[in-house]
C-alpha positions in Angstrom: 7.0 -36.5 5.1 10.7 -36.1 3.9 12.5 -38.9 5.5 13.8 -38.7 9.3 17.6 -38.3 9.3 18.5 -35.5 11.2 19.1 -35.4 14.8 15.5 -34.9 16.4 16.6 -32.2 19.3 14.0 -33.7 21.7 14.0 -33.3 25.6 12.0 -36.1 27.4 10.6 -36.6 30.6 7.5 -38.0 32.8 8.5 -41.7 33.5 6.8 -43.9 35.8 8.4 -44.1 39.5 9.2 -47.4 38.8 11.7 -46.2 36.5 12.6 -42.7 37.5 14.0 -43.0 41.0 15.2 -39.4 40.9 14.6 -36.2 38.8 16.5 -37.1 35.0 19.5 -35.1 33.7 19.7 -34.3 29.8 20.8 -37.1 28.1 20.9 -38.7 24.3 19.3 -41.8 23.3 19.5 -42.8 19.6 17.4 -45.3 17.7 17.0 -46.1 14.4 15.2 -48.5 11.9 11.4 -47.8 10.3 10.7 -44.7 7.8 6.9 -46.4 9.1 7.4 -44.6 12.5 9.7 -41.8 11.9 6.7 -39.6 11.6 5.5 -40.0 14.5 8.3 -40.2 16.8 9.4 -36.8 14.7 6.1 -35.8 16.1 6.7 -36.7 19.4 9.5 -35.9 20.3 9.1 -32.4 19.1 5.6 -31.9 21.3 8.0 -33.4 24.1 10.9 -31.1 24.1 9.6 -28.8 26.8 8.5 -31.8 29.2 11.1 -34.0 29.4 14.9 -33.8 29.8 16.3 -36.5 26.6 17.5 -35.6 23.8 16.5 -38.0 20.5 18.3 -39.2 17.3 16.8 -41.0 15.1 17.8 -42.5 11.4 15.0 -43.9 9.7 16.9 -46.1 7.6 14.6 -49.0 7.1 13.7 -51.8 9.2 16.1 -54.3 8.3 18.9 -52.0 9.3 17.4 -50.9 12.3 16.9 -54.8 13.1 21.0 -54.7 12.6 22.3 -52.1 14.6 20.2 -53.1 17.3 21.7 -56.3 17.3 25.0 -54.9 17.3 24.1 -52.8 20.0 25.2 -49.5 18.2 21.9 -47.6 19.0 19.6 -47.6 22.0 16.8 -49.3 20.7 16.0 -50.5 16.8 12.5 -49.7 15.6 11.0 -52.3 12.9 7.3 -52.7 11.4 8.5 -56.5 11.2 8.0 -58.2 14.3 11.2 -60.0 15.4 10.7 -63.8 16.0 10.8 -64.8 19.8 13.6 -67.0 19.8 15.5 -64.6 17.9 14.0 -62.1 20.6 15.6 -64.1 23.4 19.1 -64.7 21.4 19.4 -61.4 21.2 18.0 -60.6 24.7 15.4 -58.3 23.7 12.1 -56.8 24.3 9.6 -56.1 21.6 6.9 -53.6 22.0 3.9 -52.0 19.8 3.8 -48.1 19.3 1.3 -47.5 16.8 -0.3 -49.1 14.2 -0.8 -47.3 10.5 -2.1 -48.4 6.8 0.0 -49.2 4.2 -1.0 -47.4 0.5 -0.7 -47.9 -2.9 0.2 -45.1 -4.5 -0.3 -44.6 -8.9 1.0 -42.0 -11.4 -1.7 -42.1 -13.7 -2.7 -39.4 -16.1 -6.2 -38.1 -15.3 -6.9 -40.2 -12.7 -7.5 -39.0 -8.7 -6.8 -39.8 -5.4 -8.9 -42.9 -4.7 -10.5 -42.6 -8.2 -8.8 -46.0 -9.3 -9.7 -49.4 -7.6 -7.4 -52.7 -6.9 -8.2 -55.6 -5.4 -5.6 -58.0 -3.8 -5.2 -60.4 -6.7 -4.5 -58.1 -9.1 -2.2 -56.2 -7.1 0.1 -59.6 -6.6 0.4 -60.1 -10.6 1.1 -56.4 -11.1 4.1 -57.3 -8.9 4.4 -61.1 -10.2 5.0 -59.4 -13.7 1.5 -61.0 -15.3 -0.4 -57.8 -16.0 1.5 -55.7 -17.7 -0.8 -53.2 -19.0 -3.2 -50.3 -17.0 -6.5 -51.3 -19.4 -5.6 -54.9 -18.8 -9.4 -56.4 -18.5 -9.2 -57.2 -14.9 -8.3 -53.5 -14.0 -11.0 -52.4 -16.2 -13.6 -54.4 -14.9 -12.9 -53.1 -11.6 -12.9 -49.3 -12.6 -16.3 -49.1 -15.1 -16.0 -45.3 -16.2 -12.6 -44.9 -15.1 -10.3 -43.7 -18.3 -6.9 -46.0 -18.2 -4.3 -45.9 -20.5 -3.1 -48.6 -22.4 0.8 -48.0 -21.2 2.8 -50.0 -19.0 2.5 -50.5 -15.4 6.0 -50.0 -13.9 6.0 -51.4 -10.1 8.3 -49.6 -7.7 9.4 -51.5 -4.3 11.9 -50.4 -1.9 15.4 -51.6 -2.3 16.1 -51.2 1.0 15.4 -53.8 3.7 11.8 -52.6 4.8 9.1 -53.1 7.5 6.8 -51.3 4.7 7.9 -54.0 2.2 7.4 -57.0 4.9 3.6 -55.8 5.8 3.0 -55.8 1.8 4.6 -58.9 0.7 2.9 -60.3 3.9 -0.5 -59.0 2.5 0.2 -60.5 -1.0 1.1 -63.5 0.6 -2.4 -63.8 2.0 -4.3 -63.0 -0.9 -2.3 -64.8 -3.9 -1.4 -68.2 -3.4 1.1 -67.6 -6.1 2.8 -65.1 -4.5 3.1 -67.3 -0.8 4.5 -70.2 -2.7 7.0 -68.2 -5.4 7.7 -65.0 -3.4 6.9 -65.2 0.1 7.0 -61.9 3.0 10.1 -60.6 4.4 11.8 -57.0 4.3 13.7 -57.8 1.7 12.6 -59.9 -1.2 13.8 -61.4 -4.9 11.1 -59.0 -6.5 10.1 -60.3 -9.5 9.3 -57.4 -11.7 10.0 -53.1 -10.8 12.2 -51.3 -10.3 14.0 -50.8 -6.3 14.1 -47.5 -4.5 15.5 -46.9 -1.4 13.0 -45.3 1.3 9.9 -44.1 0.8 10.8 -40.5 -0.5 12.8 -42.7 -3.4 9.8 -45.2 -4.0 7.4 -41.7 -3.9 9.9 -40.0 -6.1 10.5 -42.8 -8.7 6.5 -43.2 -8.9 6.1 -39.9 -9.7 9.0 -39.6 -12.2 7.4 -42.6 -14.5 4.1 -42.4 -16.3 2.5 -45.2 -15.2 4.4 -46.3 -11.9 3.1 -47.9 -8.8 4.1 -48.1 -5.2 3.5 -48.5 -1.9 4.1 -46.2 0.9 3.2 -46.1 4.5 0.3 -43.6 4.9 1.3 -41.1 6.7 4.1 -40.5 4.1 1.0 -40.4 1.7 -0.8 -38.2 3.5 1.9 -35.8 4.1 2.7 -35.3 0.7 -0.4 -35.4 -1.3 0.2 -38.6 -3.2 -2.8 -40.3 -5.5 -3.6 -43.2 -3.4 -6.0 -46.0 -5.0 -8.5 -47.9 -3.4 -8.7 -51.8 -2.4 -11.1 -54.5 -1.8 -10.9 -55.9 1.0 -11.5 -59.3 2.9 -15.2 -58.4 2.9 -15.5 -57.5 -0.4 -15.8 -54.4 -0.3 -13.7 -50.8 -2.0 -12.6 -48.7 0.8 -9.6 -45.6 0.7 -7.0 -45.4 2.7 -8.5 -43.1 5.9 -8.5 -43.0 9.5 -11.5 -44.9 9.3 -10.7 -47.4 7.6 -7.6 -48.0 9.6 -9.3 -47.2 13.1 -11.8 -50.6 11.9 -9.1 -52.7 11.0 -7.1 -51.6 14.7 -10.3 -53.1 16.4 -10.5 -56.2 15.0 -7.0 -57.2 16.3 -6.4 -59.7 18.7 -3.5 -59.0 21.1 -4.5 -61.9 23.3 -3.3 -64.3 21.0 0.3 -63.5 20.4 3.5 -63.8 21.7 5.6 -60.6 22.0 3.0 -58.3 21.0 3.7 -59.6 17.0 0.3 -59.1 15.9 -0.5 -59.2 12.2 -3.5 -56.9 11.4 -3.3 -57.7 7.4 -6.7 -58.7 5.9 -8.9 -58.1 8.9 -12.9 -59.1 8.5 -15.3 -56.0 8.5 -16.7 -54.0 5.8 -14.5 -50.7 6.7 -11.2 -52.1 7.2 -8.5 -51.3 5.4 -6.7 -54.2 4.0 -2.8 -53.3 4.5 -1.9 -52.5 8.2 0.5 -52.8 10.7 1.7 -52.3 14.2 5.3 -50.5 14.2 7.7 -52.2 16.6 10.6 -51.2 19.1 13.3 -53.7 20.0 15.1 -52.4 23.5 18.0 -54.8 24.9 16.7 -56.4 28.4 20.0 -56.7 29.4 21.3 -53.0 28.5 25.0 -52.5 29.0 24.1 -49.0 30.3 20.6 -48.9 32.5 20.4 -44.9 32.2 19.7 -45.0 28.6 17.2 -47.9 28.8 15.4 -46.2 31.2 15.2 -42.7 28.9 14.1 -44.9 25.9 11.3 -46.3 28.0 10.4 -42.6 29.1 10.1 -41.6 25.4 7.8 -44.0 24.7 5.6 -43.6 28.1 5.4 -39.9 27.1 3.8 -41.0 23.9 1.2 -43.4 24.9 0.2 -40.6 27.8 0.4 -37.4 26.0 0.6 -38.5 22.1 -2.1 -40.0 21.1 -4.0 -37.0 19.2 -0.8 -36.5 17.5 -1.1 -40.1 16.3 -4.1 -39.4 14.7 -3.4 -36.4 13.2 -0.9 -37.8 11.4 -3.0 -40.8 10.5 -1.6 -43.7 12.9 -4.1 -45.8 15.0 -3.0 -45.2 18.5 -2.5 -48.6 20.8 -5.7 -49.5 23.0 -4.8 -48.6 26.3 -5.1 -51.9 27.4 -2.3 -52.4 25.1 -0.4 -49.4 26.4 -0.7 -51.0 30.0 0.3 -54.2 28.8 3.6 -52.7 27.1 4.2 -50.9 30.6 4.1 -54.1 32.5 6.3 -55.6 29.9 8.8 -52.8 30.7 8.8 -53.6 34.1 9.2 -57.0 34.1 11.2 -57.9 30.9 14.2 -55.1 31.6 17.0 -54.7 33.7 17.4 -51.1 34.2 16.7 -50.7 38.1 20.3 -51.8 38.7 
């Protein structure tokens, strides 16, 4: 998946009465924020042209920005795979709400070696990134990979250099697995890395990986996907080697626990069950409750209600999880009671 830039020409329609008191004229909304989500809300809006009556554009310029412009109100609605802490939430008078939810791969250059041929396991991962192993047959990868040819050259780590939602859901996963990591490094969408090399997107992270013999990255998966990238496997909390797949994200989605969280910020990072995949996220929207012009609150909402009612088989296709529709209700009911757009 090239990354999102261009103006999506997308017409939307289909609200809820409750927020479509009479029959929508064309109109532009523009978000921007997560490369995470730009594939499917590319998606979308595309299978929604000839339904609905909105035109989309949205820059998928990484999460921290998206977070930014948001905040200065220069774009309809931000879209970030970090969730956004309440009172930040309330300073800013916004409402956060779940879309999807995807995997998170890590992505190798490695002579001779396949898609999901070569095995990780969190630990490992961390000190790749901390700087300690330094080498492809270090003894730790090569127990893990009995049979597996590595090389003896150096691992080069790519990370994004942009501020990421991608880069917050994996420092947040090495931050659970590597007490090292928590203590020195820590998760946010932008980090001090200590060792790589910063690229900015995933197209640059994808493109620097593939440029250097022996790189590493990580990627959302549907970028993987998309383009064919060697993807490794990881362990995960159970013990247990799984590939990135539907499957494996589709276990880790059912473990989650929205009842338990404020704002819909759940964190479904090293989830229990012998399937799940060990990297995963929801992807976030951030819409102003108090929106300087009600019109374009309520076509933003109307994008997103056309999703969770028409989009979920595109979700999968494209290898997202789609929301429960428990969850989907529960976001609808947020709309209604957390915005100010009947005005």
């Amino acid at each position: 998946m090239k990354r999102v830039t261009t103006v999506l020409a997308v017409s939307l329609a289909g609200l809820s009465a409750a927020f479509l008191p009479h029959a929508a004229r064309a109109q532009q909304i523009t978000g921007a924020g997560s490369t995470f989500a730009a594939p499917i809300y590319a998606k979308w809006g595309e299978a929604a042209h000839d339904a609905t009556g909105v035109t989309l554009n949205y820059q998928a310029i990484g999460s921290g920005a998206g977070q930014n412009q948001i905040f200065n109100r220069t774009v309809d609605f931000g879209a970030s795979d970090a969730p956004v802490a309440g009172d930040k939430l309330r300073e800013q008078h916004l409402l956060q709400f779940p879309t999807v939810m995807g995997g998170v791969d890590v992505i190798v250059n490695l002579a001779g070696v396949a898609a999901d041929q070569l095995k990780l396991d969190g630990p490992i991962l961390a000190d790749i990134y901390l700087g300690k192993i330094t080498k492809w047959n270090d003894p730790r990868i090569a127990k893990l990979n009995d049979g597996v040819k590595l090389p003896s050259e150096a691992i080069a780590p790519v990370y994004r250099a942009d501020g990421s939602g991608t880069t917050y859901v994996f420092t947040d996963y090495l931050s659970m697995v590597s007490p090292e990591w928590k203590s020195q490094v820590g998760a946010n969408t932008s980090i001090k890395w200590p060792a790589g090399a910063g690229a900015r997107g995933s197209d640059g992270v994808s493109g620097t990986v593939h440029n250097i013999r022996g790189g590493i990255g990580y990627v959302e998966s549907a970028y993987a996907t998309q383009n064919k990238l060697t993807t490794v496997m990881l362990q995960n909390k159970a013990g247990k080697f799984v590939a990135p797949s539907m499957a494996a994200f589709q276990a880790t989605a059912a473990n989650a626990d929205w009842s338990k969280v404020q704002d819909f910020a759940v964190d479904l990072n090293d989830q229990p069950g012998d399937a799940s995949w060990p990297i995963e996220s929801a992807t976030f929207v951030l819409l102003p409750t108090n929106p300087a012009k009600p019109q374009q609150a309520q076509a933003v909402i109307k994008f997103f209600d056309w999703g969770f009612s028409h989009g979920n088989d595109i979700a999968t296709q494209l290898q997202y999880v789609p929301l429960p529709a428990a969850v989907q209700d529960a976001v609808r009911k947020a709309w209604q009671a957390g915005l100010k757009v009947n005005g």
